[in-house]
Every structure is written in structure tokens, then in C-alpha cells.
One Martini backbone bead per residue (centre of mass of N, CA, C, O) as a GRO file, in nm:
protein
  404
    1UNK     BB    1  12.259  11.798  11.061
    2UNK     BB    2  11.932  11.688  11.144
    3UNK     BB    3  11.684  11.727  11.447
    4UNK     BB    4  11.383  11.570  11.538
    5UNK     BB    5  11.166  11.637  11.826
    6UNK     BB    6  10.955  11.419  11.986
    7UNK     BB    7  10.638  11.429  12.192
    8UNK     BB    8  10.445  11.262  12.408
    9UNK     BB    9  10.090  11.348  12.541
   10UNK     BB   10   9.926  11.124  12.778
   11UNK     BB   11   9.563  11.013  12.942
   12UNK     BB   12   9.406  10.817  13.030
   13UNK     BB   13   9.065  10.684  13.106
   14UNK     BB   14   8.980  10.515  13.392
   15UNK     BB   15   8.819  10.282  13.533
   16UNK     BB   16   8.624  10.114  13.703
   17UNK     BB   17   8.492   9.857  13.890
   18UNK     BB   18   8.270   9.739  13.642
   19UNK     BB   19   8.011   9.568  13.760
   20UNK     BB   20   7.709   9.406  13.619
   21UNK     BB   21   7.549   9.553  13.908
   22UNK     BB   22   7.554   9.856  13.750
   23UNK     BB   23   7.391   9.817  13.503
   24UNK     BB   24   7.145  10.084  13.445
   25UNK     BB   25   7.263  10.265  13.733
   26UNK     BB   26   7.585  10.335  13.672
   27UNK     BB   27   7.708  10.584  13.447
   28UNK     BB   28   7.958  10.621  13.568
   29UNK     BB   29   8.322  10.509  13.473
   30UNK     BB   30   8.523  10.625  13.584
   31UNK     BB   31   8.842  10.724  13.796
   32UNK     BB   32   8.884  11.035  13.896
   33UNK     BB   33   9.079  10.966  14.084
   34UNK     BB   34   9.289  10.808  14.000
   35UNK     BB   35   9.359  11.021  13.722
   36UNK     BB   36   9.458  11.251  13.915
   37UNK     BB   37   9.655  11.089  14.038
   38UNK     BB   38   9.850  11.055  13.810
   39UNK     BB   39   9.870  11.296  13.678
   40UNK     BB   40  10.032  11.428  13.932
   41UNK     BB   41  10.257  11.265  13.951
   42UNK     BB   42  10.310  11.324  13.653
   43UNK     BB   43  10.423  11.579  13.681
   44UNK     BB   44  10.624  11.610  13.925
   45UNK     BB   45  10.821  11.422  13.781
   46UNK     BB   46  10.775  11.539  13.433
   47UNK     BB   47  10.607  11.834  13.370
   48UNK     BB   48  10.712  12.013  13.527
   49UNK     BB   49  11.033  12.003  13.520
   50UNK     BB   50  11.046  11.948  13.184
   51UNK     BB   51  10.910  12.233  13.134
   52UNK     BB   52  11.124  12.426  13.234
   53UNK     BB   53  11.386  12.318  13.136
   54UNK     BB   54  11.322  12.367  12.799
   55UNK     BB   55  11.242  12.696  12.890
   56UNK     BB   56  11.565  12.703  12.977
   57UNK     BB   57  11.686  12.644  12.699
   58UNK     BB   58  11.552  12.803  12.508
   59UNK     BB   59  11.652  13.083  12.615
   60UNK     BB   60  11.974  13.033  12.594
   61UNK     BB   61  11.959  12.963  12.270
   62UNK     BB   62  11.785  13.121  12.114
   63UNK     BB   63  11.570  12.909  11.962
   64UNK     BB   64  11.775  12.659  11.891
   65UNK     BB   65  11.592  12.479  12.031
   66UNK     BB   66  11.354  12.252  11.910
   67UNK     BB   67  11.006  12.131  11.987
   68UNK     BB   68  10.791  11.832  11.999
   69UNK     BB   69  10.401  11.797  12.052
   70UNK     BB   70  10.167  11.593  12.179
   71UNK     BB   71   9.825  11.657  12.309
   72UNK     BB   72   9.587  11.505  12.404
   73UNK     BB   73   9.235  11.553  12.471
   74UNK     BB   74   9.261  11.403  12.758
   75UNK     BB   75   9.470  11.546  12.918
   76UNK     BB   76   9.358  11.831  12.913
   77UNK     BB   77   9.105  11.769  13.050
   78UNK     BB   78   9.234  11.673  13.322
   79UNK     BB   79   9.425  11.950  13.339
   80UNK     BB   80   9.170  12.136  13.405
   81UNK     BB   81   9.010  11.970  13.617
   82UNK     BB   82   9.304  11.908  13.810
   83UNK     BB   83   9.566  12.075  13.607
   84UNK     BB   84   9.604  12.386  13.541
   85UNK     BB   85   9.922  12.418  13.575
   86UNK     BB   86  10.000  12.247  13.422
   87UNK     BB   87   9.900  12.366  13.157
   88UNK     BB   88  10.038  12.641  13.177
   89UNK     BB   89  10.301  12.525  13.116
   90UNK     BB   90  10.283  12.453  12.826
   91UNK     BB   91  10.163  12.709  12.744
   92UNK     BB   92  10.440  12.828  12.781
   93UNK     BB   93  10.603  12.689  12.609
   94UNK     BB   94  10.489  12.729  12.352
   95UNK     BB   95  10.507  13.081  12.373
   96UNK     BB   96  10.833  13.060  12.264
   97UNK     BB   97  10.790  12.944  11.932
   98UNK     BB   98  10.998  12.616  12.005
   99UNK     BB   99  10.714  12.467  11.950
  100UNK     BB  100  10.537  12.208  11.798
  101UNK     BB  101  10.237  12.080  11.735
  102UNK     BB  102  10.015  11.823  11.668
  103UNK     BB  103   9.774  11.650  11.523
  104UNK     BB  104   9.536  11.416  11.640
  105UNK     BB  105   9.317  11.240  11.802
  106UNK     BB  106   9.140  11.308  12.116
  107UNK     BB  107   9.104  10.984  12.185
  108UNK     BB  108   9.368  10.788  12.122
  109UNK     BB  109   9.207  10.638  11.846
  110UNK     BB  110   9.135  10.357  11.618
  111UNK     BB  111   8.950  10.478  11.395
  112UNK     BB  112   9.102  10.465  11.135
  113UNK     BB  113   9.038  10.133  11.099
  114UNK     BB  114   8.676  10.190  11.101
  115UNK     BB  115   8.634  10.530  11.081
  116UNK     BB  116   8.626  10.823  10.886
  117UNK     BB  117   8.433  11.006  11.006
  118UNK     BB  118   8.540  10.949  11.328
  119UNK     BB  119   8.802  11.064  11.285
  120UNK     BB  120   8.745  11.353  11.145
  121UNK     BB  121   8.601  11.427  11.420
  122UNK     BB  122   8.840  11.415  11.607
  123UNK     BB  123   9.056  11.578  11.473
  124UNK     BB  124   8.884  11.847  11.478
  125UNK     BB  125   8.843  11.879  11.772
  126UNK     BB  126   9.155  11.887  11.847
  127UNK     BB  127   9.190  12.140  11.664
  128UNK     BB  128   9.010  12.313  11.812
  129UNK     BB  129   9.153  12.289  12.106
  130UNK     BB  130   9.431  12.395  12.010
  131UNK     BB  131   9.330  12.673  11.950
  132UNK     BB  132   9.210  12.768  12.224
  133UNK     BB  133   9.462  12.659  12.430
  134UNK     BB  134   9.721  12.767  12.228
  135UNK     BB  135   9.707  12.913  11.916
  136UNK     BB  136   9.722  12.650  11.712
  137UNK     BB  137   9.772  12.521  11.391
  138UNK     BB  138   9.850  12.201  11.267
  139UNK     BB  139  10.061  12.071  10.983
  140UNK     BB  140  10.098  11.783  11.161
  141UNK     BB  141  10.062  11.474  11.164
  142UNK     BB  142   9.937  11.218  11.461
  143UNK     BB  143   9.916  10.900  11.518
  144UNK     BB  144   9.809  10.681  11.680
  145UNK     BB  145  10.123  10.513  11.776
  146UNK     BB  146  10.202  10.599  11.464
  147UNK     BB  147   9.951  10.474  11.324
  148UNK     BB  148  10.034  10.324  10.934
  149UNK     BB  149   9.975  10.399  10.598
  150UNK     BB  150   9.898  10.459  10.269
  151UNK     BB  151   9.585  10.546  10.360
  152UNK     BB  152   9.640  10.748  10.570
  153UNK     BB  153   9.816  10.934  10.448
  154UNK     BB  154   9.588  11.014  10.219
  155UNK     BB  155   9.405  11.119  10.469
  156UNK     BB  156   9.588  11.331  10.566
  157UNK     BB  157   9.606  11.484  10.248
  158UNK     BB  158   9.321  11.549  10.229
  159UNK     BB  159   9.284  11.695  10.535
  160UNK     BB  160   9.553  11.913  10.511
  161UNK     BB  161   9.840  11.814  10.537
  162UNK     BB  162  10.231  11.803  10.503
  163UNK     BB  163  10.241  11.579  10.753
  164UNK     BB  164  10.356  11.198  10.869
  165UNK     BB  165  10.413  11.026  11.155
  166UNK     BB  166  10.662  10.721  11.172
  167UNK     BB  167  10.780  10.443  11.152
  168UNK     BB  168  11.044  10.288  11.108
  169UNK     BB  169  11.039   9.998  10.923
  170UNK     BB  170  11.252   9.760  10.831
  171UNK     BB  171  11.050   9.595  10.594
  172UNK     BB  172  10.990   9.896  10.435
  173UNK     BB  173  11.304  10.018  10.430
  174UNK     BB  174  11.470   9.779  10.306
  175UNK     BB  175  11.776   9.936  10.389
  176UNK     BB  176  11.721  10.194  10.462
  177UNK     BB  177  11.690  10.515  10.578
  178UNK     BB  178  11.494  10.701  10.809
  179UNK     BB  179  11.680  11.009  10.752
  180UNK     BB  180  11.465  11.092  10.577
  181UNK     BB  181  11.235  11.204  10.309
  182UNK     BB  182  10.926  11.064  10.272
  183UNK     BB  183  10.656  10.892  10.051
  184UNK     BB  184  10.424  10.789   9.977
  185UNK     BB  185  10.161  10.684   9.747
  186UNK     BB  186   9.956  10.863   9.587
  187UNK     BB  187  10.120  11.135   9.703
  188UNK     BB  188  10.181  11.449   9.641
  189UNK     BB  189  10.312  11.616   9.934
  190UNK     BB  190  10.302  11.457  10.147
  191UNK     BB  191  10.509  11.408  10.419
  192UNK     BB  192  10.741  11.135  10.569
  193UNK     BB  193  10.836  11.091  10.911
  194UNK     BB  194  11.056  10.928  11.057
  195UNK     BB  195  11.160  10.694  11.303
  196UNK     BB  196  11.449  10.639  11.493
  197UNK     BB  197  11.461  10.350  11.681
  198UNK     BB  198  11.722  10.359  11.823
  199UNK     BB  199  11.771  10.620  11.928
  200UNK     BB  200  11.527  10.648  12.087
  201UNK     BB  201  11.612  10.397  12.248
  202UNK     BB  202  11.846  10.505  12.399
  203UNK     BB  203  11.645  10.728  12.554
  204UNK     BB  204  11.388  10.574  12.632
  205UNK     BB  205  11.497  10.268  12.746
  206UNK     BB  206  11.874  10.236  12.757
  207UNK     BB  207  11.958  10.464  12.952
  208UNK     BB  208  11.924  10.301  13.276
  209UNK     BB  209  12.089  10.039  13.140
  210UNK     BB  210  12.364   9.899  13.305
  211UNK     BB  211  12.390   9.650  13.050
  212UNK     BB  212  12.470   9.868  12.840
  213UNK     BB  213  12.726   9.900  12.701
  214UNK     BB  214  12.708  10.239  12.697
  215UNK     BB  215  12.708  10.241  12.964
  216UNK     BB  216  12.703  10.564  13.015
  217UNK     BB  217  12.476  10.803  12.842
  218UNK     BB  218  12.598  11.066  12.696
  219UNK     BB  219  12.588  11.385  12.546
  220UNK     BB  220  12.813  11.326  12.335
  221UNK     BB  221  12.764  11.053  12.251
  222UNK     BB  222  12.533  11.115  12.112
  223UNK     BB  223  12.590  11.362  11.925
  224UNK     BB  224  12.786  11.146  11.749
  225UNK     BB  225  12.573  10.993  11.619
  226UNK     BB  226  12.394  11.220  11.490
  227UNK     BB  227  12.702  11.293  11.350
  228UNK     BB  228  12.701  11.040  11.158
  229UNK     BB  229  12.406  10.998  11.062
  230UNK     BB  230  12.268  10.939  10.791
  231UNK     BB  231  12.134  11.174  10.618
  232UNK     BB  232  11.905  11.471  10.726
  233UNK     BB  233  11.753  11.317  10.958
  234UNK     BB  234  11.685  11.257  11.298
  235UNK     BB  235  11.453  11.109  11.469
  236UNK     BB  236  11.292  11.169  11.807
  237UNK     BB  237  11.085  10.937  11.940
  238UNK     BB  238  10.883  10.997  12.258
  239UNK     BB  239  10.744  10.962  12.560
  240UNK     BB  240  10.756  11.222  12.794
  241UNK     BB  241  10.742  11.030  13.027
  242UNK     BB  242  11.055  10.930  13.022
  243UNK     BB  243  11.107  11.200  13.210
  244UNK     BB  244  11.109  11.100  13.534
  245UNK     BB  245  10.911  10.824  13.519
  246UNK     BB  246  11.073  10.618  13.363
  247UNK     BB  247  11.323  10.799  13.421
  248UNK     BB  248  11.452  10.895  13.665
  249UNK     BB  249  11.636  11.107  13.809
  250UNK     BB  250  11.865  10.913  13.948
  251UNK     BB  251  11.948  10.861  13.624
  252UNK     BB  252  12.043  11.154  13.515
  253UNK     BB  253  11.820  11.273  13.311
  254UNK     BB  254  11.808  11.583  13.340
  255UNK     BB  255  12.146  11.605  13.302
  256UNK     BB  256  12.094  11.495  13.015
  257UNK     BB  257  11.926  11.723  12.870
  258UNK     BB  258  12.017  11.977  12.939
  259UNK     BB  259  12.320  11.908  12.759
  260UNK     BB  260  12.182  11.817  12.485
  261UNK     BB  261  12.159  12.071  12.295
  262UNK     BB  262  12.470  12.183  12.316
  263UNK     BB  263  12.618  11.915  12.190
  264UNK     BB  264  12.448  11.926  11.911
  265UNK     BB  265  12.572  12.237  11.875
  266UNK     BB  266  12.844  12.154  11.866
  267UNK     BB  267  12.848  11.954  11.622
  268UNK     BB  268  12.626  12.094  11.384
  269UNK     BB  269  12.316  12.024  11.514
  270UNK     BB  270  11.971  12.061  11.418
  271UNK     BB  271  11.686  12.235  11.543
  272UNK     BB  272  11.365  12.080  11.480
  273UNK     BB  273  11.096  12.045  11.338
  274UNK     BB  274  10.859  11.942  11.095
  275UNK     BB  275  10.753  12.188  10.956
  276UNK     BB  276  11.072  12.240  10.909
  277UNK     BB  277  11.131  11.979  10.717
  278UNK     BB  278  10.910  12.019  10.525
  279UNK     BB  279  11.063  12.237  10.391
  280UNK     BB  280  11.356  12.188  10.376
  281UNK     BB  281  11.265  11.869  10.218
  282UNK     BB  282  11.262  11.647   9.960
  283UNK     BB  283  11.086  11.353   9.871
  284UNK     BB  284  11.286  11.099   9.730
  285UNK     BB  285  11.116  10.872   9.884
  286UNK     BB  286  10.948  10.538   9.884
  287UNK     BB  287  10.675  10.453  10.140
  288UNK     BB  288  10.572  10.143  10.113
  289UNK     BB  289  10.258  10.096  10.308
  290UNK     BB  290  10.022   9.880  10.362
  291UNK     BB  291  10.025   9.803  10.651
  292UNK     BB  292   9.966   9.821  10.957
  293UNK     BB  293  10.173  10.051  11.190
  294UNK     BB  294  10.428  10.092  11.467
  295UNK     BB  295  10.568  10.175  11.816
  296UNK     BB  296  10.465   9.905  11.927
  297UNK     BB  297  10.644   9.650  12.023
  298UNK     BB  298  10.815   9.402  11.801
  299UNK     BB  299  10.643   9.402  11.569
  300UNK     BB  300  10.496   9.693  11.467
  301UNK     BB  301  10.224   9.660  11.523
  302UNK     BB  302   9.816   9.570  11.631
  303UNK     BB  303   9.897   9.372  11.867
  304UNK     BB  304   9.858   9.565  12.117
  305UNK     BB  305   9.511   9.571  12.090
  306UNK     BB  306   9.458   9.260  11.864
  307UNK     BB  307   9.559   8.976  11.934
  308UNK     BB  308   9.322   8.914  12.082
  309UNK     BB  309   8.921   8.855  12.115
  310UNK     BB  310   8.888   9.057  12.352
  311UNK     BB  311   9.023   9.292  12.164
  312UNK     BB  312   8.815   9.249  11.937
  313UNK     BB  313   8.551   9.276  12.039
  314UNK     BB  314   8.559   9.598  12.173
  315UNK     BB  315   8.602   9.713  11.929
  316UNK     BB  316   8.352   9.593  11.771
  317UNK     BB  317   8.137   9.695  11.971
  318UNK     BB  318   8.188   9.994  11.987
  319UNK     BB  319   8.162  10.066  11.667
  320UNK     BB  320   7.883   9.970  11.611
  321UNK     BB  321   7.773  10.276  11.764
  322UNK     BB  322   7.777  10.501  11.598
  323UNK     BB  323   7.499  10.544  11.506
  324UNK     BB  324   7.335  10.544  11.717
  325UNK     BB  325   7.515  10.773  11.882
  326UNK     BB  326   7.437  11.013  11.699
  327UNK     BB  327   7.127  10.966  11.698
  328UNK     BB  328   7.125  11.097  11.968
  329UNK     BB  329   7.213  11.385  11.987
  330UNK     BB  330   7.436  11.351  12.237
  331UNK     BB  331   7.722  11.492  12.336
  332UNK     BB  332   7.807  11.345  12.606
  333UNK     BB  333   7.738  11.055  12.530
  334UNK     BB  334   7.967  11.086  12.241
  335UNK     BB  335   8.190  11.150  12.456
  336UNK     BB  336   8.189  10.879  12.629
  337UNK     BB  337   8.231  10.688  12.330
  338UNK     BB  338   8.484  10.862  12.296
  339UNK     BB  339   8.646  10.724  12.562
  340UNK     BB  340   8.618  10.406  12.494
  341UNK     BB  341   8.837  10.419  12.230
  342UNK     BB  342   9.089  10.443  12.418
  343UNK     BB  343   9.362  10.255  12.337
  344UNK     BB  344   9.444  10.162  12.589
  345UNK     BB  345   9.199   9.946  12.680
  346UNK     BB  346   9.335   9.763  12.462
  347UNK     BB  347   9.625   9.745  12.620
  348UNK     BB  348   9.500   9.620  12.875
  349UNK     BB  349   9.419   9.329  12.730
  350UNK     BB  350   9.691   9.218  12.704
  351UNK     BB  351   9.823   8.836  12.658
  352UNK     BB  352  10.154   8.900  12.677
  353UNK     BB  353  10.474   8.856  12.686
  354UNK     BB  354  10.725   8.915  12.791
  355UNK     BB  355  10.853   9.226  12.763
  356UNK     BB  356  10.580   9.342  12.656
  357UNK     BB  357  10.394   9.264  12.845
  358UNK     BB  358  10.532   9.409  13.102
  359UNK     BB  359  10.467   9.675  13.018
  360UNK     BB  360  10.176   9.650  12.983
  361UNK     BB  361  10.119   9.572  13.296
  362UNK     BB  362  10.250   9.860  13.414
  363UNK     BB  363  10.037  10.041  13.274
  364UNK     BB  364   9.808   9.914  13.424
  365UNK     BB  365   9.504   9.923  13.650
  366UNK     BB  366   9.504   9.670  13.647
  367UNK     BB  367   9.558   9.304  13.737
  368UNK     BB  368   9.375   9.184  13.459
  369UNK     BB  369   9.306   9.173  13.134
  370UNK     BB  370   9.014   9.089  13.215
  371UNK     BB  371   8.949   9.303  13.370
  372UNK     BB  372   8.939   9.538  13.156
  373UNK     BB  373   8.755   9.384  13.028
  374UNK     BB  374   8.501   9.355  13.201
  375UNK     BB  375   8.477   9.661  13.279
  376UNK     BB  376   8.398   9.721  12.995
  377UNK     BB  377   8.189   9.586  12.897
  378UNK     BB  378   7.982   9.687  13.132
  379UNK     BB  379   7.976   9.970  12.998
  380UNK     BB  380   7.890   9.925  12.736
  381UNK     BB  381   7.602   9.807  12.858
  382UNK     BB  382   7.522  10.069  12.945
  383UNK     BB  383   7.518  10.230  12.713
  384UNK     BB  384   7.328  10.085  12.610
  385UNK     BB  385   7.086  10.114  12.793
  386UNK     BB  386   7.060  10.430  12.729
  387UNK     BB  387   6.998  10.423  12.418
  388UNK     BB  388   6.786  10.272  12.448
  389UNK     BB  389   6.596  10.484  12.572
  390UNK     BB  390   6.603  10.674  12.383
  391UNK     BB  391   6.451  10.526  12.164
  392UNK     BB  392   6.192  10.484  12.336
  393UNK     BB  393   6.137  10.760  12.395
  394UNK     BB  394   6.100  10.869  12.102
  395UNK     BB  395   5.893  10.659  11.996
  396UNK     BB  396   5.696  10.764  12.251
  397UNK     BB  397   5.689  11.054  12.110
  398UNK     BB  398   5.569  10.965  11.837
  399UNK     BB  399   5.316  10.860  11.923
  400UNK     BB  400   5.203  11.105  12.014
  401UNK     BB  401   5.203  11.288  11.784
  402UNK     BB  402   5.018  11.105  11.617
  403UNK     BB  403   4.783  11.098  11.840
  404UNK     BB  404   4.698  11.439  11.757
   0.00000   0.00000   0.00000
């Protein structure tokens, strides 16, 4: 059996509360304190400590613990900006050679269900920065949030990609096993790495839960799970900030990852990148996604993002400026409204109950679902009226040049 261990590493650009009275006025949209805030919080307890952690496993294995990192193009910023030793520290990680990056929109967001042209500028833009601050350019893409369809698959394989990440959904395979490689339809190449659901939310959510029958939950137990469980490769995907961050350090999360690579290599479990389930499996099965598909929420679908109204406005709303913002021919300009895409902004507005509701609610830096649309908006508002002014000066330019 082969395992193949992927980690999310993401931090969205969080607003000010941006006032209705700001429009026109007040140009810069972030909370670049706030920001640096949780950057900082979260390196503490899970960036800088994880990472080292997983570099001294890799070393101590000879390279035979492997594992793959995603990591937006929001948080390298951040990162670069107020913890460049934290970059440094990933930096260190991936020149290990036991690390493969992934590929994803630079902006974490769900351009690729509105625009193909500005998907393929954000996921460029990503490429391009990975080679710069990394020196790795990868060959398997991951969409925000996993988000995922048969037509997703066919533009990561046109866009020359080998493979791409996404959920196992039990009702696309219909009683199949996610621990497979699979194809789309109508892709020759590309390979569908799923999401073993079960599994990673064992790691990602069970895992300090004392009321769960299995709790707790070492590592011997867990590993002979993955060398039970049928098919070739099990997938454990999860965000980076699983450990230290969602599971505290107090609930033993460190000293189970430390123990974790050597249990599945005493089962006989082999520790493999994306790239390298590419390599070595045959696709000999098919996961035909009609819908778009995803690993957040209970649905496994965009209603994370876009269940209400509040959330379908500021997205139709965003997007309807691509034309205009592009002929704006302002590069600083095009960076605001494609961090304004940032898939955060619409799952911060959502009004869902129940445990995924209290989910969306841990992870707002708002009040309430209304305050990020109301914040979200009033910026978006300023956008336009900058936008407004350019075109007018642009106008007012063409007019003297006629008049000449």
C-alpha cells in the first residue's frame, strides 16, 4: 500500500471594517495588522514548529517519509512581508527533496467557475512564483478548495498538467473506492488523485474528539488502517493547520505525526508525493463529475461559497469587472480585485446552521455573515469608483490629443 500525505497552507487577506463613508475616500481595503496577527499566531503554533518537525523526520528517514505542500499565493505574500523567516522555514522544508508543491490559483479562488482567461492568469501568476521563491514548477494542479469537475479535469490537462487533486464523493463513485487512480472522461493523460474522506477527517477532525469511539487515536492504529484499506494508494488530504492550530499541541497532535511516518513504514506503507502515484498507476477507472464538487461542508459542493444571495451578489459582482479592470492596464490595481476573488471573503458571508455554520463562524475575523458582505461590498464600491476616475481621465486624455 502506498500513501500519499497533502497539506493546505493558506491565509486569506482579511477587510477592515470598510464603512459605506470610506467609499472614494479610503483606498487600501486589508487589515494588514490583523493580518500579520493570525500569520504570526499560526506560524507559532503550527508553521514553524510543523516544519521542522517533518524536517527532521525526513532526515531521519533518508528521504522516505514524503509529503506535498500547497501553498497560495496570499500567504507567500503575507509571509514575505511580515515572516520572512517563516517563508524561509518552508523554503528549508522543500530543499529537502521529500516535498512536491502543487500548483493552485494564486489567489485562492473560484475564478475557474467564472473566467477561463483569469484562471489561467492566477494559476500562472502561482507558477511563476513557485519557480522564483521555490525553484520547483509543479506538474500536478490543486483548484481552491479541492473545487472539481469533469471539465476542471480537461483544462488542467489542456493547461499541461499530469494530475489533479480532489474529493473522493461518495455519489460520483457510487460505491467505488477513492484509493484508485482515476480519469475524467475525455481526458488522454491527466490522472484524478481522490481525497480519502474518511481517513483524513480522522486525522484532520477526529483526532481530539474524546467522544469518538476510536479516541485516541495513536499512531500504530492508524497506520494499520491505511495497510488495510484496499486499492493502491490511500490519499490524506488536509489543511497544514490541522496540527498545532485546529489540534492543539495539549491534545498530543506533535507527538503523533512524529511517530506517524515510522508506524506506516513498519506496515509496509509507502510514502509517495502526487507526482509519484502519477508515475507509478495506471488510471484505470472513471470519475465521471458532471457537478462541481469540493471538500468543504457536508454537501461536498460550492454551497460553502454560494448558498445565499449575499454570496451569489459579491461574486456576480466581482467578476462582472474583469473587462474593465484588465483595460485598466494597472498591474497594483488588477492585484486589489484579484485578492478581492479570494474565496475566503465569500465563505466568511455564509448563513448556514448546524456544525458547518459554527465551522464558517471559528474562521471569520467578522461578527456576522452580513458584516464580511457589508465590509466586502463597500470596498468592492470603492473599486469601482477608482476604476470610474480612470476611465474618465483616459477619456479626458483622448479628448486633448484630439483637440491638438
Amino acid at each position: 500500500m502506498h500513501t500519499c500525505l497533502y497539506f493546505q497552507v493558506h491565509q486569506p487577506n482579511r477587510l477592515i471594517p470598510y464603512d459605506f463613508f470610506r467609499i472614494g475616500q479610503h483606498a487600501f481595503y486589508e487589515d494588514d495588522g490583523l493580518n500579520a496577527e493570525v500569520l504570526s499566531k499560526v506560524a507559532e503554533k503550527c508553521y514553524l514548529p510543523t516544519n521542522a518537525l517533518f524536517k527532521k523526520i525526513i532526515e531521519e528517514t533518508h528521504g522516505r517519509f514524503r509529503m506535498t505542500l500547497s501553498i497560495s499565493g496570499t500567504v507567500i505574500e503575507q509571509m514575505q512581508h511580515h515572516r520572512p523567516d517563516v517563508l524561509k522555514s518552508f523554503q528549508d522544508l522543500v530543499a529537502t527533496g521529500s516535498v512536491e508543491l502543487l500548483a493552485e490559483t494564486y489567489y485562492h479562488s473560484l475564478a475557474i467557475l467564472h473566467s477561463k482567461k483569469e484562471f489561467e492568469r492566477q494559476v500562472e501568476r502561482h507558477l511563476e512564483t513557485l519557480e522564483s521563491v521555490f525553484h520547483v514548477r509543479p506538474r500536478v494542479f490543486r483548484n481552491t478548495e479541492l473545487i472539481y469537475n469533469n471539465a476542471i479535469a480537461a483544462q488542467a490537462e489542456t493547461m499541461g498538467f499530469d494530475g489533479i487533486m480532489a474529493e473522493g464523493v461518495p455519489w460520483v463513485l457510487n460505491g467505488q473506492s477513492p484509493n484508485y487512480v482515476y480519469r475524467a472522461p475525455y481526458v488522454t493523460r491527466l490522472k484524478t488523485l481522490l481525497r480519502n474522506a474518511s481517513l483524513s477527517d480522522d486525522l484532520g477532525f477526529r483526532f481530539s474528539d474524546k467522544t469518538w469511539n476510536e479516541w485516541p487515536l495513536t499512531p500504530e492504529k492508524f497506520a494499520g488502517w491505511v495497510k488495510q484499506a484496499p486499492g493502491d494508494v490511500v490519499n490524506l488530504f488536509m489543511d497544514y493547520e490541522t496540527i498545532g492550530e485546529h489540534q492543539w499541541k495539549d491534545t498530543g497532535v506533535f507527538d503523533f505525526w512524529e511517530r506517524l511516518p515510522e508506524a506506516m513504514l513498519d506496515e509496509g506503507v509507502h510514502w509517495v508525493t502526487p507526482g509519484e502515484v502519477v508515475d507509478l498507476f495506471s488510471a484505470t477507472r472513471e470519475y465521471d463529475c458532471h457537478w462541481p464538487t469540493s471538500w468543504a461542508d457536508a454537501e461536498r459542493d460550492l454551497s460553502a461559497w454560494t448558498g445565499n444571495v449575499m454570496q451569489q451578489e459579491a461574486i456576480a459582482k466581482i467578476h462582472r469587472l474583469e473587462e474593465e479592470v484588465l483595460a485598466a492596464k494597472d498591474p497594483d490595481l488588477a492585484h486589489v480585485w484579484a485578492k478581492l476573488q479570494t474565496s475566503d471573503h465569500f465563505y466568511w458571508m455564509s448563513t448556514k446552521g448546524g456544525t458547518d455554520g459554527s465551522v464558517h463562524q471559528y474562521f471569520s475575523p467578522y461578527g456576522t455573515p452580513y458584516d464580511a458582505y457589508i465590509y466586502f461590498m463597500n470596498a468592492l464600491g470603492d473599486l469601482q469608483v477608482r476604476l470610474r476616475r480612470i476611465r474618465e481621465e483616459r477619456d479626458a486624455a483622448a479628448r486633448r490629443a484630439g483637440g491638438l
